[in-house]
N, C-alpha and C positions, 0 to 999 in steps of 0.2 A: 971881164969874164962873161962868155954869154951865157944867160939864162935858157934851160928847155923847157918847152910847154908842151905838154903831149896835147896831141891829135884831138880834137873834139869827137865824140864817133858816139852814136845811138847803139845802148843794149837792146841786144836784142832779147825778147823772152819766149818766143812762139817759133817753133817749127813752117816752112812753105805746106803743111797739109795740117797747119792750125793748133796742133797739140801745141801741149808747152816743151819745151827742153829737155825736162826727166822723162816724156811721154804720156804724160797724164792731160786727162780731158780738163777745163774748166771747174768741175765738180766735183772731183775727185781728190782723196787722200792719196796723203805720202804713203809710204806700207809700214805699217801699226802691228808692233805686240806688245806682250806685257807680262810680266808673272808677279806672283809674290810668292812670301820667306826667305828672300834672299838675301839677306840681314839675321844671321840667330842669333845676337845677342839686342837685337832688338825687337818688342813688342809687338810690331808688324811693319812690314816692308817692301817695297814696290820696284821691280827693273821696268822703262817703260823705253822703247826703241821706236822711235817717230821719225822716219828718214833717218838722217844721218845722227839727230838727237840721240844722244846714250844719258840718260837719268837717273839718280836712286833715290829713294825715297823710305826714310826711317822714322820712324814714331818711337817715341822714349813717355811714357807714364801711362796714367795718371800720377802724378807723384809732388808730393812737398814742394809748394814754392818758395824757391830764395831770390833775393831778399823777399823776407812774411810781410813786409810793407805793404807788398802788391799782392797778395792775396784777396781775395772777395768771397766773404762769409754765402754770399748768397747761388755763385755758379763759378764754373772754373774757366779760368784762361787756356789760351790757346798764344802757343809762341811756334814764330815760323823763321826758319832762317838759310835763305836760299844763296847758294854758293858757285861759282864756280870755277871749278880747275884751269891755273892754271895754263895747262896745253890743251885744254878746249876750244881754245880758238886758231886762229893763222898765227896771230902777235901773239909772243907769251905776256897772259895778265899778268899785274900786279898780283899776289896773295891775299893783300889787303883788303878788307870791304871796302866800296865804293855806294856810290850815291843810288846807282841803277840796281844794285843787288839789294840794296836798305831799300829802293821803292816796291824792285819784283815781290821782297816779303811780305811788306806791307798789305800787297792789293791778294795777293796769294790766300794771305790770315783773313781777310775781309770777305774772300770770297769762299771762303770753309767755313764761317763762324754760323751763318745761317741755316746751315744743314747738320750742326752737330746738338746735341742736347747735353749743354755745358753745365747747365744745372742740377744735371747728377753728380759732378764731381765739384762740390764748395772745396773754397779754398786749398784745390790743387791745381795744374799747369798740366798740361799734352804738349810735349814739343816737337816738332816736325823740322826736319834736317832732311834736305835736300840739295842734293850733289851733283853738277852737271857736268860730265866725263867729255864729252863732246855736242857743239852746240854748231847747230845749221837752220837758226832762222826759228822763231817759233817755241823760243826757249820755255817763257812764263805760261804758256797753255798747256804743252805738254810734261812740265813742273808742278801743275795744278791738277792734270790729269793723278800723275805719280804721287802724289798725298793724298788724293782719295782714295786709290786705291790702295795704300798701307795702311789708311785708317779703319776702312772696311777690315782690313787684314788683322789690326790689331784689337779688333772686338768694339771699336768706339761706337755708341749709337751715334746712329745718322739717321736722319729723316729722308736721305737719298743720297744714291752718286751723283757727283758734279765732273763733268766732261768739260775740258778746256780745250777749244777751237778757235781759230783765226781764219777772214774773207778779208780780205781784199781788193785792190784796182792796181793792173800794170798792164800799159798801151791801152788803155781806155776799156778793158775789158774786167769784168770782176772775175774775182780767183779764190775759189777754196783753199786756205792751208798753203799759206803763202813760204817758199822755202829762204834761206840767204840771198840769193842773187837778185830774185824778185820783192822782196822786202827791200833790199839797198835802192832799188831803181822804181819800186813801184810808186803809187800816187795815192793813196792811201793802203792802211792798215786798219782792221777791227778786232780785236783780241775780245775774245767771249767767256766767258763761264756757263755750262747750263745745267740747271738742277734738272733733271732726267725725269724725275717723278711726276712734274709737271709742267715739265718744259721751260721754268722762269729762267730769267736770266740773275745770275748772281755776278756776277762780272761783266762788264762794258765798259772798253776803253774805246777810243778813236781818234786817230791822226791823218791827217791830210783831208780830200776834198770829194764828196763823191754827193750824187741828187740821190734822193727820196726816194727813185724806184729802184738805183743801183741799191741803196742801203737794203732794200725790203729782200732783193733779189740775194743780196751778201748775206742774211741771215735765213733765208731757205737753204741755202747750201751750209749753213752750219748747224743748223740742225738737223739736214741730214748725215753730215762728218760725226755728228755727238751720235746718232744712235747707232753707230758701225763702231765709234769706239766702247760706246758701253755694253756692246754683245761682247767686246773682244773684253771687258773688264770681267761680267757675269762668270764668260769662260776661263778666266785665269781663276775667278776663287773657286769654281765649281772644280777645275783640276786640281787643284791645292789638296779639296776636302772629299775629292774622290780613292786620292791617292793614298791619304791617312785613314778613311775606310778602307783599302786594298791591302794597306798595310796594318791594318786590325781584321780581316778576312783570314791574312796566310796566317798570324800567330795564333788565331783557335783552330785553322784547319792544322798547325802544328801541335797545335796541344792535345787533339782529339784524335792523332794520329799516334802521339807517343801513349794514350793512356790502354786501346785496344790492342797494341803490341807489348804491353805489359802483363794485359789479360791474358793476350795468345802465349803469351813467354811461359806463363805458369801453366795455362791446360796443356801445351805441349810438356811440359816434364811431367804430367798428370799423366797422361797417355804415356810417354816412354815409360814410365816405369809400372804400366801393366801392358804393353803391346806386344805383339804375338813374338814381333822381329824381336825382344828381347828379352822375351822368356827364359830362352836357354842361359844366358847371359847370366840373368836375377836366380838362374836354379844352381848354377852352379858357383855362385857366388853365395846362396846362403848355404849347398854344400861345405862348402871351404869351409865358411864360419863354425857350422855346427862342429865341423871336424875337429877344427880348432879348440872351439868349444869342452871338448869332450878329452883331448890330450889334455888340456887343460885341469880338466875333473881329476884326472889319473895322476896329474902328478901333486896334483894337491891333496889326495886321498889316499897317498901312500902315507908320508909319516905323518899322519894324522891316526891311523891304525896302527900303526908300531907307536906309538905315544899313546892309544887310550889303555892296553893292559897294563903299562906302567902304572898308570895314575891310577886305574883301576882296582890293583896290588895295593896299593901305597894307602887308599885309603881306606880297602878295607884291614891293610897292616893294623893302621889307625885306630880302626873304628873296634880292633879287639884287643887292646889297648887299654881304650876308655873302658871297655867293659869290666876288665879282669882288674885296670884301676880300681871302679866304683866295686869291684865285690872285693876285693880288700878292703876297702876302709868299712862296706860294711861287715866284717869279718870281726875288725878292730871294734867296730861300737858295738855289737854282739856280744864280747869278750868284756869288753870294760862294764856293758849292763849287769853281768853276771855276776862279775866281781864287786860291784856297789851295790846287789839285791841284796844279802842277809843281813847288811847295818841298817838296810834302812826297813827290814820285817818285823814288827816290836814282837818282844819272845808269850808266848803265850800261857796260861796260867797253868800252873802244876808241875810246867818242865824245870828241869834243871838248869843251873845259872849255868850257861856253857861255857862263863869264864873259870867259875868256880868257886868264887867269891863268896862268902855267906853275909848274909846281911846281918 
């Protein structure tokens, strides 16, 4: 059975008028954005699009670490753990971690650990979960990129942003931000970290072969990739927390608009009801009433009058009554004093014994 051998044949990576392939000069980026909260049940979170790179990037704590073995009384750990999907690539991956995702974490965590102030958080964990949706060359820089910025996002102090860039060598030339094609063929790779604040380098790795003055030339051109992605970071939190003001602007210009129409609600029924246009209205409405009013009087002051001479009768029927009572019974004790006067007048001397008796 015969065997096939394909063709020997040179990639090619540069255009006849010099560019590279995608059109980009030597020094130049892929095309870079970024946001954050794109994550709400996470703490703070990063989308970060670096060419064909799609990344997410979530932060989970400060919070209790398990196992409390690995806890450290004196600052807190950092756990990084970098993934990627499946259909990320041409071949579908394994699911499984692998040896290159355990190392990407590894130099990932190392290259955050010196920018974060972990000794505010004793014996708790920050963990950083990052997701690689699609991956084209340049994965762990702009992975490193997308965990600073959710870290920023989720309040963590940091002594600075760290921008992750990669220079290069493909056809004997150095290259900013080296994409797939030119990474598989090129001749060396430099993958960087830069602390922004003062330029260090927290990350430096290096493969393949390249002289002293390519090297110096590969890190002018990454440090200027880092300071066009850290404008574009600036920009993503500065929109975040412009928006959550804009969005605390319209609910007091809501609120300040319901309380003046509350005000106006009541002067206007203040005014209607003494305004010229509804005078007639209010006069002939408390016409009605009064009128009302006043039938009203009438029929409750009819038998109210035919019931007072009754009762008026009746009580002075009454009241001569009691009178001609009380002059009888004093009639009776008149009578009865009269009749028990002469037993009790003793007889006086020289009259005669009126019984008749002689003594």
């Amino acid at each position: 059975m015969p065997i096939l051998v394909p063709e020997p044949h040179d990639e090619v990576c540069f255009r006849e008028d010099g560019k590279r392939l995608d059109g980009r000069a030597v020094d130049e980026l892929r095309p870079f954005s970024c946001e954050v909260g794109v994550i709400k049940n996470a703490q703070g979170s990063a989308l970060v699009r670096h060419g064909k790179n799609l990344i997410y990037a979530a932060i989970y704590g400060p919070r209790e670490v398990h196992p409390r073995h690995l806890a450290r009384p004196d600052r807190g750990i950092l756990r990084v753990y970098y993934r990627m999907a499946t259909f990320s690539v041409h071949e579908r991956k394994s699911p499984a971690p692998n040896r290159r995702e355990n190392e990407i974490s590894k130099v990932i965590r190392e290259a955050l650990e010196p920018v974060l102030f972990l000794e505010a958080y004793p014996d708790s964990q920050i963990e950083v979960y990052i997701e690689v949706i699609a991956a084209d060359g340049g994965t762990r820089c702009a992975s490193t990129t997308a965990a600073s910025l959710a870290l920023a996002d989720a309040g963590i102090p940091m002594k600075s942003m760290v921008v992750g860039v990669a220079a290069g060598k493909a056809q004997g030339k150095v290259l900013l931000d080296l994409g797939d094609k030119e990474d598989k063929v090129g001749q060396a790779d430099i993958p960087c970290v830069v602390v922004m604040k003062d330029k260090s380098i927290s990350l430096l790795q290096f493969d393949g072969e390249m002289t002293l003055e390519e090297m110096k030339l590969g890190f002018e051109y990454v440090l200027k990739g880092a300071e066009i992605i850290y404008q574009k970071q600036l920009e993503a939190l500065r929109e975040k927390y412009n928006k959550i003001s804009r969005q605390a602007e319209i609910e007091d210009a809501e609120l300040s608009k319901e309380t003046p129409k509350e005000e106006k609600t009541a002067s206007e029924s203040t005014d209607t009801a003494v305004s010229p246009e509804s005078s007639d209205i209010f006069k002939s409405d408390v016409e009605a009433e009064s009128a009302e009013n006043t039938r009203s009087a009438e029929i409750n002051e009819t038998p109210e009058a035919s019931e007072t001479p009754s009762t008026e009768g009746s009580e002075t029927k009454t009241s001569q009554e009691d009178v001609s009572s009380v002059g009888k019974e004093a009639k009776e004790e008149n009578t009865l004093s009269e009749e028990s006067a002469p037993s009790e007048v003793p007889p006086q001397a020289g009259e005669d014994n009126p019984t008749g008796d002689d003594k």
